[in-house]
N, C-alpha and C positions, 0 to 999 in steps of 0.2 A: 524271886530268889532262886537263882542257880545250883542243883545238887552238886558237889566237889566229888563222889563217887563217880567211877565210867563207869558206862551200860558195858554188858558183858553179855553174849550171847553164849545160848548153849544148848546145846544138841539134844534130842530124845537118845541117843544111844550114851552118850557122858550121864546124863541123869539115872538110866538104869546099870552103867557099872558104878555110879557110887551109891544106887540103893541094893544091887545085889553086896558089894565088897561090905557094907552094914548091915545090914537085914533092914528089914520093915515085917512089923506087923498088922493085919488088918484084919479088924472086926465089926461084927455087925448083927445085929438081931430083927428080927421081921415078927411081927403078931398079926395074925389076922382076926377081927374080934368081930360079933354082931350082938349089940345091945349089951353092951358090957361083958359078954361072955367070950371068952377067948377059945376061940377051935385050932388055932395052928400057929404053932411058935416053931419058928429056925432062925437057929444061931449057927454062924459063918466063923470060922477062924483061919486065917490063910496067914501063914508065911513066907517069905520071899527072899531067900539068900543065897549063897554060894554053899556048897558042901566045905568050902574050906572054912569059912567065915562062923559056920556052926559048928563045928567041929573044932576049934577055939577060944569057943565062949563057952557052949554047949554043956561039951561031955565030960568037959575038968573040974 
């Protein structure tokens, strides 16, 4: 069976101006434990946008 959609190529630089023009948020947490006991947690928060695009949503 045939898909009726076209394939549609697209660029690394088109993928990152429509995730700068929205944002992205990315998170993530790391634990380093031994025998159940946890010695080192880091938590990562990064955002990734345009100064206009937060400054939009953001600050209003």
């Amino acid at each position: 069976m045939e898909s009726t959609r076209e394939k549609q190529e697209v660029t690394l630089l088109e993928v990152l101006n429509r995730v700068i023009n929205k944002g992205v948020v990315v998170s993530g947490d790391l634990v380093i434990s031994i025998a159940n006991v946890d010695l080192i947690y880091v938590g990562l928060r990064l955002v990734l946008a345009s100064v206009e695009s937060l400054g939009e949503g953001y600050w209003r």
